[in-house]
N, CA, C and O atoms as CSV, one atom per row, in Angstrom:
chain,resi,resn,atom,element,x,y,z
A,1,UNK,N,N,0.840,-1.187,0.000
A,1,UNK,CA,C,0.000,0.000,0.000
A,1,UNK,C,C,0.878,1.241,0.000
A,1,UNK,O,O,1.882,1.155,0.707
A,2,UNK,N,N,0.707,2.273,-0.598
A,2,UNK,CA,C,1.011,3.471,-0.566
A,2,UNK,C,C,1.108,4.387,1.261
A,2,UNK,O,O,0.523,4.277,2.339
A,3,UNK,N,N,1.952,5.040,0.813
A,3,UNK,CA,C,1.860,5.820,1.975
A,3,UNK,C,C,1.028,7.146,2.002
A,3,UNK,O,O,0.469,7.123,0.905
A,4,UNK,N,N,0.758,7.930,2.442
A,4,UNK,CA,C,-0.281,8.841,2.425
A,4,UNK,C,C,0.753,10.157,2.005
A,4,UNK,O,O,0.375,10.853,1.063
A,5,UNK,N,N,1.444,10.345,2.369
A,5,UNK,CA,C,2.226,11.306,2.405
A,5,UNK,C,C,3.547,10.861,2.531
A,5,UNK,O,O,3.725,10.388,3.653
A,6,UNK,N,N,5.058,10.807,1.455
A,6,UNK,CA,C,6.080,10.670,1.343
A,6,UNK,C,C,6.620,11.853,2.425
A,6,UNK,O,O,7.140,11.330,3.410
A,7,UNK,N,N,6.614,13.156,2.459
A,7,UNK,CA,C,7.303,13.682,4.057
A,7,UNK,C,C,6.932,13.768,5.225
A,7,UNK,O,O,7.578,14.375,6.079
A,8,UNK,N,N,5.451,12.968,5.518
A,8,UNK,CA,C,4.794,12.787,6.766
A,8,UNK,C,C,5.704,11.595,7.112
A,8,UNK,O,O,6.510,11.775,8.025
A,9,UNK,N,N,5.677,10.441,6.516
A,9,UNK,CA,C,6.875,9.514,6.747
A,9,UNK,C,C,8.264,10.008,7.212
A,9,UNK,O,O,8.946,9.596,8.150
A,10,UNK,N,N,8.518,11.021,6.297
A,10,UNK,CA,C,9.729,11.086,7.045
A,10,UNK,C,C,10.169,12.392,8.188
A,10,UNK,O,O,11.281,12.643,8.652
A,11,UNK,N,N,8.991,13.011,8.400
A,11,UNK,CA,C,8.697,13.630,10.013
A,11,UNK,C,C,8.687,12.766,10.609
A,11,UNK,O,O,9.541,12.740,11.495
A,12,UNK,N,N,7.851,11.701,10.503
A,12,UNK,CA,C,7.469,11.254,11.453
A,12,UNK,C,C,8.281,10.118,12.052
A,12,UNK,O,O,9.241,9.786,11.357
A,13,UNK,N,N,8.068,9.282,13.467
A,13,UNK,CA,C,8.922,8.363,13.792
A,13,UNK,C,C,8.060,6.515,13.148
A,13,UNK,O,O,6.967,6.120,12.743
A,14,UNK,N,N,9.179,6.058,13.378
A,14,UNK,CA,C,8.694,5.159,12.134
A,14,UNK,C,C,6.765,4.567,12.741
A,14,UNK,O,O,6.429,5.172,13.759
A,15,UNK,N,N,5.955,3.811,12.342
A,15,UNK,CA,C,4.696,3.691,12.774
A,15,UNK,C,C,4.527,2.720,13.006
A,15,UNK,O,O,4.626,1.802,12.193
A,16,UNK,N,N,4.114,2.555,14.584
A,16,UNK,CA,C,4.065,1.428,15.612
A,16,UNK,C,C,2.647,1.206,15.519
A,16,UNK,O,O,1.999,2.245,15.646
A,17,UNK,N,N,2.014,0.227,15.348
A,17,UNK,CA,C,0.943,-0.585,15.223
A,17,UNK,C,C,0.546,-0.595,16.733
A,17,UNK,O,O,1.309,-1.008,17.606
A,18,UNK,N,N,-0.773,-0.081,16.986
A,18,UNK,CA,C,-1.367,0.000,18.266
A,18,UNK,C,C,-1.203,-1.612,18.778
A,18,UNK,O,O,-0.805,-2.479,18.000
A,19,UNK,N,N,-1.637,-1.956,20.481
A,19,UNK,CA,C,-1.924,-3.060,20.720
A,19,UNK,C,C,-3.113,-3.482,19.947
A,19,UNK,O,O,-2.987,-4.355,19.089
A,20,UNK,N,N,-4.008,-3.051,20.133
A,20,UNK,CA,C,-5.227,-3.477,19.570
A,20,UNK,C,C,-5.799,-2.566,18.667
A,20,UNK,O,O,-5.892,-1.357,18.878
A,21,UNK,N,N,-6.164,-3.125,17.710
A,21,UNK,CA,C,-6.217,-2.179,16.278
A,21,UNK,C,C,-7.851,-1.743,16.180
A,21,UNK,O,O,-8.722,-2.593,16.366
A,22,UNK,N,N,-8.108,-0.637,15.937
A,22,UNK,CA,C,-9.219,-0.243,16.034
A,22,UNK,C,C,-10.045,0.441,14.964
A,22,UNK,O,O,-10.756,1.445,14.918
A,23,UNK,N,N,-9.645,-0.552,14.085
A,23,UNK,CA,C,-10.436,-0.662,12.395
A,23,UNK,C,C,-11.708,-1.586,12.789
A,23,UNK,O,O,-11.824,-2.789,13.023
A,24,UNK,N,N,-13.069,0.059,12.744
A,24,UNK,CA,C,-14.047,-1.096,12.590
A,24,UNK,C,C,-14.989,-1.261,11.595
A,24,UNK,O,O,-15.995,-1.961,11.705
A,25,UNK,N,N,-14.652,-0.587,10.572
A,25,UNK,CA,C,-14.972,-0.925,9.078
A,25,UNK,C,C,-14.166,-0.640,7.779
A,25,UNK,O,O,-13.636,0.467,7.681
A,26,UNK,N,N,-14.033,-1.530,6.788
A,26,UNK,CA,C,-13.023,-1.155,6.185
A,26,UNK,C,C,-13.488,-2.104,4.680
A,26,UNK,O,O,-13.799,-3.269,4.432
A,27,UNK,N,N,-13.289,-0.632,3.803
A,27,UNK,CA,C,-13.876,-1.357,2.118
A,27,UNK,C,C,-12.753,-1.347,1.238
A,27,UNK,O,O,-12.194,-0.252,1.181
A,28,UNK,N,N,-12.367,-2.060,0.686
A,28,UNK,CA,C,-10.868,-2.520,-0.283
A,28,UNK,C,C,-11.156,-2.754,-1.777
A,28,UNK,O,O,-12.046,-3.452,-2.263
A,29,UNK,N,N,-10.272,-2.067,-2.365
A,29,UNK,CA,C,-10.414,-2.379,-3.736
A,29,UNK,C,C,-9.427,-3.406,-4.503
A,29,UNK,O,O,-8.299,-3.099,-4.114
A,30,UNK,N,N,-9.365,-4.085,-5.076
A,30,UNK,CA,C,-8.394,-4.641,-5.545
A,30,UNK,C,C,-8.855,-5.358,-6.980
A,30,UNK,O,O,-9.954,-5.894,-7.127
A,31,UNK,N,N,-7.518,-5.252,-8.326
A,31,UNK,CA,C,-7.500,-6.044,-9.142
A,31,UNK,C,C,-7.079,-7.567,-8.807
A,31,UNK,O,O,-5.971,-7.855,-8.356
A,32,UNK,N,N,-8.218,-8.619,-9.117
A,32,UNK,CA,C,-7.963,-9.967,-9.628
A,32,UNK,C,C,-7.517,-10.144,-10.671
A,32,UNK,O,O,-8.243,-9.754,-11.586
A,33,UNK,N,N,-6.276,-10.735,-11.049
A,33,UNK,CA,C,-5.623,-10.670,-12.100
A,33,UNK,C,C,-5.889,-11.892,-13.230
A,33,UNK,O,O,-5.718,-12.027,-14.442
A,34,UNK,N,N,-6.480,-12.810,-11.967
A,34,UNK,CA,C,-7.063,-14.331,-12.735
A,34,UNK,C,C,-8.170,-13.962,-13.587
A,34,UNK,O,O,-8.178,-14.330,-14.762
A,35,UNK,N,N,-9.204,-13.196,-13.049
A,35,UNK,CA,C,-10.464,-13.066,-13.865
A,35,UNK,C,C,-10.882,-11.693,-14.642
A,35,UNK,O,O,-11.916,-11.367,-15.226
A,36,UNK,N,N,-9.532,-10.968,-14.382
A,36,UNK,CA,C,-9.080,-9.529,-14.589
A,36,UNK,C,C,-10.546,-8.595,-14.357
A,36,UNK,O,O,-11.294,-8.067,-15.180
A,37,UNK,N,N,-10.576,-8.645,-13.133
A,37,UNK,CA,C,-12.059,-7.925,-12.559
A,37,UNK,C,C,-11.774,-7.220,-11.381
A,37,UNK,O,O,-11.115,-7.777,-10.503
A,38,UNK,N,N,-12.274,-5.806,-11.207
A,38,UNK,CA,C,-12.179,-5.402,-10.181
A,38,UNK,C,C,-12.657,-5.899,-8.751
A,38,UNK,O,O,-13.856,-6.175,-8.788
A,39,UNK,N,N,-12.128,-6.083,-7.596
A,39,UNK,CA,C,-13.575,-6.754,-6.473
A,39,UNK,C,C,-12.965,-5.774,-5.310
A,39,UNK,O,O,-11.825,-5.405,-5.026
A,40,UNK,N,N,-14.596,-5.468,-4.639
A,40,UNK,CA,C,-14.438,-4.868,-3.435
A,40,UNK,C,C,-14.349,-5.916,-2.104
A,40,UNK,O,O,-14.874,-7.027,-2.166
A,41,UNK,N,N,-13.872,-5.606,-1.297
A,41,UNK,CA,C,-13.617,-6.723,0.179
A,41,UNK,C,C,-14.673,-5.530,1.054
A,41,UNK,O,O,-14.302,-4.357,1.075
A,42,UNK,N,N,-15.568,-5.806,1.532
A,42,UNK,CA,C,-16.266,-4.747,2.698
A,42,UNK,C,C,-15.877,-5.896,4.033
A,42,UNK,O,O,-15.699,-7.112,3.973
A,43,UNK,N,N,-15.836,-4.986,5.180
A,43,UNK,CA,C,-15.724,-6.130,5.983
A,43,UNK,C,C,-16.008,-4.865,7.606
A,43,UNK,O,O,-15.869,-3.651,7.755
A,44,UNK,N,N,-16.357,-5.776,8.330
A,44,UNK,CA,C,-16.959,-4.690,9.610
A,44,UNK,C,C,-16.956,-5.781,10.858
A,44,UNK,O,O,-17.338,-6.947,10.954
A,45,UNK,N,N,-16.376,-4.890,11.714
A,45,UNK,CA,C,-15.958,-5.573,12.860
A,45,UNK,C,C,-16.625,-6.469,13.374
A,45,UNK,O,O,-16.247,-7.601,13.676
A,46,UNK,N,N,-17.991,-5.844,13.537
A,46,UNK,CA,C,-19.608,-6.625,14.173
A,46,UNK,C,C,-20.802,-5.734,13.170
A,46,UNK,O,O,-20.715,-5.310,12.018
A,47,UNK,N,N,-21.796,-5.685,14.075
A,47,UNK,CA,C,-22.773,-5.613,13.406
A,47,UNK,C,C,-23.689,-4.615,14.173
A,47,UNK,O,O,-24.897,-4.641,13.937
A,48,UNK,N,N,-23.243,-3.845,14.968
A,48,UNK,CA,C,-23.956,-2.848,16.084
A,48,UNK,C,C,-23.979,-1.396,15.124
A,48,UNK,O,O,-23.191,-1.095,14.227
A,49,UNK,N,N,-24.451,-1.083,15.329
A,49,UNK,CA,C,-24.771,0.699,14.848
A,49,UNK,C,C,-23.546,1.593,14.456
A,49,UNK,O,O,-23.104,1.890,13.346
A,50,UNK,N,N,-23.163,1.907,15.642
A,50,UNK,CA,C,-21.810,2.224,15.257
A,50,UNK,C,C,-20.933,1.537,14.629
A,50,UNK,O,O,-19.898,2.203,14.616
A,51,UNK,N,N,-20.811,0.702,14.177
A,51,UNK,CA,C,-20.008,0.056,13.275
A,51,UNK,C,C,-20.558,0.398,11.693
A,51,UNK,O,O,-19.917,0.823,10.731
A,52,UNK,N,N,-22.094,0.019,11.820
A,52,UNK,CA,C,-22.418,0.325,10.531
A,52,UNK,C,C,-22.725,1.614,10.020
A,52,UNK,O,O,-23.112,1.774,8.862
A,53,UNK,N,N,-22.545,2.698,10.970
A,53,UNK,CA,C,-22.290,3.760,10.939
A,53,UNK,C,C,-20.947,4.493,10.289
A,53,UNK,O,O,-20.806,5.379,9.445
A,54,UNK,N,N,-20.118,3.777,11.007
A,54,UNK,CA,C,-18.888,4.082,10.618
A,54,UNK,C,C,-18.694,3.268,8.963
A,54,UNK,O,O,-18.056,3.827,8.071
A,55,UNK,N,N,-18.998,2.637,8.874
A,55,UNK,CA,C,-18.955,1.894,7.176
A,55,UNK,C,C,-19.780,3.053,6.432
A,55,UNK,O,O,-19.170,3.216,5.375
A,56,UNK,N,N,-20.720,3.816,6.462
A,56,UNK,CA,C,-21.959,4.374,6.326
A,56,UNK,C,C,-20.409,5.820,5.687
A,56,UNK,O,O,-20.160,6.384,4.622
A,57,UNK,N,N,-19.940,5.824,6.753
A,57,UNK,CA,C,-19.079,7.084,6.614
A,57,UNK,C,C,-17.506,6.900,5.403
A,57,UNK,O,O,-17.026,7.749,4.652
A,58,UNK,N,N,-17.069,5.462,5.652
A,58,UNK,CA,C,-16.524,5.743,4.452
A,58,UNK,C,C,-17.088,5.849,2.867
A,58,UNK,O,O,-16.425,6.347,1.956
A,59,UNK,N,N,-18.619,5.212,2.693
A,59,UNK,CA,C,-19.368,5.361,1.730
A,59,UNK,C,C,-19.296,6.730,1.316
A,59,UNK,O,O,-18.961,7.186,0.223
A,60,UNK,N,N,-19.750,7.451,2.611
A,60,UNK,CA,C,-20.051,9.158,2.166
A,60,UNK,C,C,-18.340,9.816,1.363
A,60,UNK,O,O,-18.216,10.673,0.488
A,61,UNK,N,N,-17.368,9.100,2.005
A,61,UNK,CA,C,-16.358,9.904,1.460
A,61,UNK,C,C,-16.147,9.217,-0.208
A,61,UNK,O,O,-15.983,9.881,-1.231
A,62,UNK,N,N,-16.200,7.909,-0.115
A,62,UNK,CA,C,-16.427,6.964,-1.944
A,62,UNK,C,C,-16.676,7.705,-2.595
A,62,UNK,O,O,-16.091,7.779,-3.676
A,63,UNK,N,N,-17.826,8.749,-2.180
A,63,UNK,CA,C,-19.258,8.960,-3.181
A,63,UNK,C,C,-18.488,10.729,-3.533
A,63,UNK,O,O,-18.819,11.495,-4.438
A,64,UNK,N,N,-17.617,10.904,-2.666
A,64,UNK,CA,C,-17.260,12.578,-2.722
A,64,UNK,C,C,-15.875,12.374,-4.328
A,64,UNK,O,O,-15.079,11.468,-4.575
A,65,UNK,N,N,-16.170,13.634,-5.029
A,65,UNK,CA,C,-15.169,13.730,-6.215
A,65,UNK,C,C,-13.655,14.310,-5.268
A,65,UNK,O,O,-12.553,14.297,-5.817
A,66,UNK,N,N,-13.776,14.632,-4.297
A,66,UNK,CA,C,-12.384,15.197,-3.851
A,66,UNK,C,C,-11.864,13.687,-3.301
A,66,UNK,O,O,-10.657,13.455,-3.233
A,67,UNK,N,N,-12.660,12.890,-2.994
A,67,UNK,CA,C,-11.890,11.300,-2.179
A,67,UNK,C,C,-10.973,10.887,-3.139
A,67,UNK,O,O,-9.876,10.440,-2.804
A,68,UNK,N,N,-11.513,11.056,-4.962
A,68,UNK,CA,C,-10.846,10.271,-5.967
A,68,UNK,C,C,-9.524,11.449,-6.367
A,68,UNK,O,O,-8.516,10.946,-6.864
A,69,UNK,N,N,-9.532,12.604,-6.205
A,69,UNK,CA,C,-8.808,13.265,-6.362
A,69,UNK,C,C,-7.567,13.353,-5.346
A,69,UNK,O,O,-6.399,13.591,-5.652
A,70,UNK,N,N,-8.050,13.125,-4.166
A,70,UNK,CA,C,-7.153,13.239,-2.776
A,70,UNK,C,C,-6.150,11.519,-3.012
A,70,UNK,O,O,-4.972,11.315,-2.716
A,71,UNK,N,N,-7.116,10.583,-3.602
A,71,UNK,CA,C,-6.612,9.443,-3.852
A,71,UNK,C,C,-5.452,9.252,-4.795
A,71,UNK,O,O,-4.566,8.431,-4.560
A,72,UNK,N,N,-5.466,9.970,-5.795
A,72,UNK,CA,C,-4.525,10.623,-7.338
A,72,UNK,C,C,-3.206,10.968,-6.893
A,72,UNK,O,O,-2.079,10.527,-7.119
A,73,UNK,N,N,-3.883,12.269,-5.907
A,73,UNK,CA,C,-2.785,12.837,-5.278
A,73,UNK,C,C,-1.373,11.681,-4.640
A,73,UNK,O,O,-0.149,11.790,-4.713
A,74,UNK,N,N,-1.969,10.978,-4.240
A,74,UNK,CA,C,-1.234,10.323,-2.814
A,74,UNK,C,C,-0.325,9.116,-4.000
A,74,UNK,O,O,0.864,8.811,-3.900
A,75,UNK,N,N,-1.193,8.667,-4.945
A,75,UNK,CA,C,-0.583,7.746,-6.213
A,75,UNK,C,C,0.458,8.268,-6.986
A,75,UNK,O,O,1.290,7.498,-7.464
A,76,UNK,N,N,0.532,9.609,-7.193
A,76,UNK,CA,C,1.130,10.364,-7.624
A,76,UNK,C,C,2.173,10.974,-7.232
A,76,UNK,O,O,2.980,11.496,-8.002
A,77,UNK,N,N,2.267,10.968,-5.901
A,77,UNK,CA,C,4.008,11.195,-5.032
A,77,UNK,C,C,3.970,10.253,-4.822
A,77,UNK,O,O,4.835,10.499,-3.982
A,78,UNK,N,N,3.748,8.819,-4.672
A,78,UNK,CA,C,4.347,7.701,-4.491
A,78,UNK,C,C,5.005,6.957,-5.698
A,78,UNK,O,O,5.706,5.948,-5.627
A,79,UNK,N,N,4.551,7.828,-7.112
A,79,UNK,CA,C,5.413,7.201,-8.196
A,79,UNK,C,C,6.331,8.241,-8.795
A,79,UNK,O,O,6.818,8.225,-9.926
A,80,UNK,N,N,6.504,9.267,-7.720
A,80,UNK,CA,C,7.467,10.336,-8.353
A,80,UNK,C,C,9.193,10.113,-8.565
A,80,UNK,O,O,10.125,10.690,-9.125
A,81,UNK,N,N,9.008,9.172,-7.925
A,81,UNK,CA,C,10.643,8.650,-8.144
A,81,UNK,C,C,10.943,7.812,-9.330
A,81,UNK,O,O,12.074,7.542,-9.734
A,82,UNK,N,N,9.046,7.166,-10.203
A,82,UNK,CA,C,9.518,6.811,-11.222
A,82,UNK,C,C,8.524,7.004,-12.338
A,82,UNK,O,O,7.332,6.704,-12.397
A,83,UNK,N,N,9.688,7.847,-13.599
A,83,UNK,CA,C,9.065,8.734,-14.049
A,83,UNK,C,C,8.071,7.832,-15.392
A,83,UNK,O,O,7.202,8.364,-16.082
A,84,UNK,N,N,8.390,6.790,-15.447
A,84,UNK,CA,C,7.940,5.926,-16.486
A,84,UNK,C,C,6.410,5.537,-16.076
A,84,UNK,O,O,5.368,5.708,-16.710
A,85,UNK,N,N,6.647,4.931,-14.747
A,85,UNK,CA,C,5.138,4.378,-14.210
A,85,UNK,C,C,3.707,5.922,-13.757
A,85,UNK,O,O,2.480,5.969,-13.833
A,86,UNK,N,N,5.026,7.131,-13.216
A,86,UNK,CA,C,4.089,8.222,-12.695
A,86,UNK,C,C,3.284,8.538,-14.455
A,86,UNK,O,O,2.060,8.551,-14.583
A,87,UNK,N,N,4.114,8.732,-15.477
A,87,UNK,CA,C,3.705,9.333,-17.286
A,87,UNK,C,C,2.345,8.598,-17.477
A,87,UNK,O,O,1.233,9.046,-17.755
A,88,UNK,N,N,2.835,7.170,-17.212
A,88,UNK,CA,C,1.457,6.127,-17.822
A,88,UNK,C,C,0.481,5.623,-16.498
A,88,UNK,O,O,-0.360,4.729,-16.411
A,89,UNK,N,N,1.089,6.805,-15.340
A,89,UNK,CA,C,-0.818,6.886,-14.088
A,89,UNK,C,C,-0.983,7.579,-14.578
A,89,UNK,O,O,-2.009,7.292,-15.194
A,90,UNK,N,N,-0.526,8.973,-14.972
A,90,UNK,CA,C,-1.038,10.271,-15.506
A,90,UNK,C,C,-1.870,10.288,-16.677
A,90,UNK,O,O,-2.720,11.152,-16.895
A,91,UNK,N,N,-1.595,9.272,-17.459
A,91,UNK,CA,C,-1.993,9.485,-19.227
A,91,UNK,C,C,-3.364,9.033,-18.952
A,91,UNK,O,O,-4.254,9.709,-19.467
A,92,UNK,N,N,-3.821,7.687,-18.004
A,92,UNK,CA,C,-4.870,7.228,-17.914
A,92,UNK,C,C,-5.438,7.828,-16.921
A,92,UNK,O,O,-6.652,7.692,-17.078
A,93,UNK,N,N,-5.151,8.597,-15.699
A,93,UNK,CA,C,-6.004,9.090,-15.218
A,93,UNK,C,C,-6.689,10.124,-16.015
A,93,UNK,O,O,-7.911,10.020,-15.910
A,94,UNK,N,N,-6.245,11.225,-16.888
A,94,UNK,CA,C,-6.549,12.343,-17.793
A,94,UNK,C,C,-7.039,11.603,-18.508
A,94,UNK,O,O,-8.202,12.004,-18.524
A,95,UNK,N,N,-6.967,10.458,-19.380
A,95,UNK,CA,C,-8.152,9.958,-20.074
A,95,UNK,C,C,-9.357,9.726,-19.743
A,95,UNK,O,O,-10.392,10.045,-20.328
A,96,UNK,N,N,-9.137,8.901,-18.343
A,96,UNK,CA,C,-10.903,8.734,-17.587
A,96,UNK,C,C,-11.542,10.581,-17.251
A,96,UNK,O,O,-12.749,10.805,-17.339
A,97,UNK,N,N,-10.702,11.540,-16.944
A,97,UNK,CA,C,-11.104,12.547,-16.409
A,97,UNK,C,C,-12.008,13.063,-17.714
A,97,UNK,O,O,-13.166,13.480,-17.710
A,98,UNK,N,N,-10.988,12.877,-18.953
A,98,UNK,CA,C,-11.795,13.205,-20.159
A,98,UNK,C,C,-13.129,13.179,-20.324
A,98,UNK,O,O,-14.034,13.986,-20.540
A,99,UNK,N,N,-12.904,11.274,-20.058
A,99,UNK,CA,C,-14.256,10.637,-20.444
A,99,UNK,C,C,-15.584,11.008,-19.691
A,99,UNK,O,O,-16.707,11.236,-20.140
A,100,UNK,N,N,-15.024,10.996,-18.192
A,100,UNK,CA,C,-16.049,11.636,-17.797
A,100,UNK,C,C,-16.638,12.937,-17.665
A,100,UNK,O,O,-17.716,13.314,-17.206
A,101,UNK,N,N,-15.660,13.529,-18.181
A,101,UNK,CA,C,-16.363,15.211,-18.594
A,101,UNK,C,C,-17.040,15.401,-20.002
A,101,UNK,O,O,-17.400,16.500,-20.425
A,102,UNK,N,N,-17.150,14.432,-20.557
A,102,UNK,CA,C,-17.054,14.475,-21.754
A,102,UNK,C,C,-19.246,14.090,-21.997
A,102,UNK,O,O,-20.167,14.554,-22.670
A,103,UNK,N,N,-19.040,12.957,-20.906
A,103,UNK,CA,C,-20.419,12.586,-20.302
A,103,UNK,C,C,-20.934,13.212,-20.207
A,103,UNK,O,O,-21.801,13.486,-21.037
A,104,UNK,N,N,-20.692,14.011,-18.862
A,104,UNK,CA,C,-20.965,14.949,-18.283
A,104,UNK,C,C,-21.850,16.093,-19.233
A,104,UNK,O,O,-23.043,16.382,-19.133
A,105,UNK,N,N,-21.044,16.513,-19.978
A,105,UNK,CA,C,-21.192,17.237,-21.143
A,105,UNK,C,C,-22.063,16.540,-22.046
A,105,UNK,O,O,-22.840,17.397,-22.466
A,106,UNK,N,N,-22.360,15.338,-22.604
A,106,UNK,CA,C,-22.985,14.662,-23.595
A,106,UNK,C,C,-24.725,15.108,-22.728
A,106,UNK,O,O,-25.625,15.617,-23.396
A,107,UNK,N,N,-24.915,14.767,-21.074
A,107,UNK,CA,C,-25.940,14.688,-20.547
A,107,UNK,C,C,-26.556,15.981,-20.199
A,107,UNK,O,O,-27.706,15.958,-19.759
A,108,UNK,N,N,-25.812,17.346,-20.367
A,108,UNK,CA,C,-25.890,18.295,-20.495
A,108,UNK,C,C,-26.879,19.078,-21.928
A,108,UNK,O,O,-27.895,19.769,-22.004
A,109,UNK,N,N,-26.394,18.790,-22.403
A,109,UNK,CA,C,-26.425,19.247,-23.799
A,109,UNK,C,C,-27.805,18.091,-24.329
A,109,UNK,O,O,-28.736,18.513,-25.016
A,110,UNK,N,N,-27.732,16.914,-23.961
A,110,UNK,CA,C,-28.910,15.971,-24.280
A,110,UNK,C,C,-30.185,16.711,-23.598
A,110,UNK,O,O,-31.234,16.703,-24.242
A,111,UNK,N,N,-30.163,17.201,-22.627
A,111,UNK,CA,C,-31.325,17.412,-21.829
A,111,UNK,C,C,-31.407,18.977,-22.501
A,111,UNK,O,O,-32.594,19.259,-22.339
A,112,UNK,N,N,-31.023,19.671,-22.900
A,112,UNK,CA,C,-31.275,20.704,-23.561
A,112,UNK,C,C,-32.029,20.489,-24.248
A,112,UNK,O,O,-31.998,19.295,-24.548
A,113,UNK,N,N,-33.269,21.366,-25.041
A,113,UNK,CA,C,-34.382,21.362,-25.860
A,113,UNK,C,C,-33.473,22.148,-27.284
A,113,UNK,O,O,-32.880,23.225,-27.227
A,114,UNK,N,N,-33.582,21.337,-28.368
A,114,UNK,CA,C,-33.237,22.038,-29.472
A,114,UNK,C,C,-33.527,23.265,-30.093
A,114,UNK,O,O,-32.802,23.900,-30.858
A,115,UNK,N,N,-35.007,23.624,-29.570
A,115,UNK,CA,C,-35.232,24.808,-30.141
A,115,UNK,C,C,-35.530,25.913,-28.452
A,115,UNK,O,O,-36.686,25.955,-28.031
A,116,UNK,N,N,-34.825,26.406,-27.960
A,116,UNK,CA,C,-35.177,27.299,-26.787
A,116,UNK,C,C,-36.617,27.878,-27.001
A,116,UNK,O,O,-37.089,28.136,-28.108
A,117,UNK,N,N,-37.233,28.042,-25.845
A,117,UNK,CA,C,-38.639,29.000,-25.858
A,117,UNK,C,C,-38.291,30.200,-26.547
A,117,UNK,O,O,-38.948,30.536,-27.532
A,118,UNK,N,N,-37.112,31.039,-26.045
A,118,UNK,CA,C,-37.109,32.212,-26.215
A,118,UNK,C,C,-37.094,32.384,-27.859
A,118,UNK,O,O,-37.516,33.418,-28.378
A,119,UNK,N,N,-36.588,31.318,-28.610
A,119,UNK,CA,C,-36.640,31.090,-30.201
A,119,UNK,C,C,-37.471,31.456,-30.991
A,119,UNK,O,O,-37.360,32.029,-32.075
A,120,UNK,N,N,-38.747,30.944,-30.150
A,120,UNK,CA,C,-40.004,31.125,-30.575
A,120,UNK,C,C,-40.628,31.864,-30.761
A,120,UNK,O,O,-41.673,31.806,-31.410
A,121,UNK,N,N,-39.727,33.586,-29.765
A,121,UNK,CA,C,-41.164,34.390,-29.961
A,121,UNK,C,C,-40.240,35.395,-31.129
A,121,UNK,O,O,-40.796,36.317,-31.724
């Protein structure tokens, strides 16, 4: 896994794993390479409120455009030391950004009426 920050690491003193770890929900992404498919892992400590509360809350951040951007970020100083792999995250992230502005724009412009009212008079 990536680190969050390449000079928070190195402020900081190295990172000691609590006694008891206090992850109580946690959603994972990962490529399967066998069936070349994306799969999510959800997984939650128990099953009480606050737990599913707290799952409830990383959803809300999933669903936010700054989570995928803040996510970029962090991919992006972790491949700055290599300039081959950082070129070809970059090329495909700006392609999806394309694509989806591009949507964006297609659903825009679809819902527009071809001839405006004001045309008319």
């Amino acid at each position: 896994m990536f680190n969050k920050s390449k000079k928070k690491e190195e402020e900081e003193e190295e990172y000691q794993p609590k006694e008891q770890d206090q992850t109580t929900a946690a959603i994972t992404y990962y490529y399967d390479a066998s069936t070349e498919e994306i799969k999510i892992d959800v997984a939650v400590k128990d099953y009480n409120p606050k737990t599913i509360d707290d799952l409830c809350k990383i959803l809300d951040v999933l669903s936010n455009d700054k989570a995928y951007i803040e996510t970029v970020n962090i991919i992006q100083m972790n491949l700055s030391d290599n300039k081959d792999c950082l070129t070809r995250f970059l090329i495909n992230v700006s392609k999806q950004a394309n694509k989806t502005f591009l949507n964006k724009l297609e659903d825009v412009v679809m819902n527009q009426p071809c001839i405006r009212p004001s045309d008319m008079l």
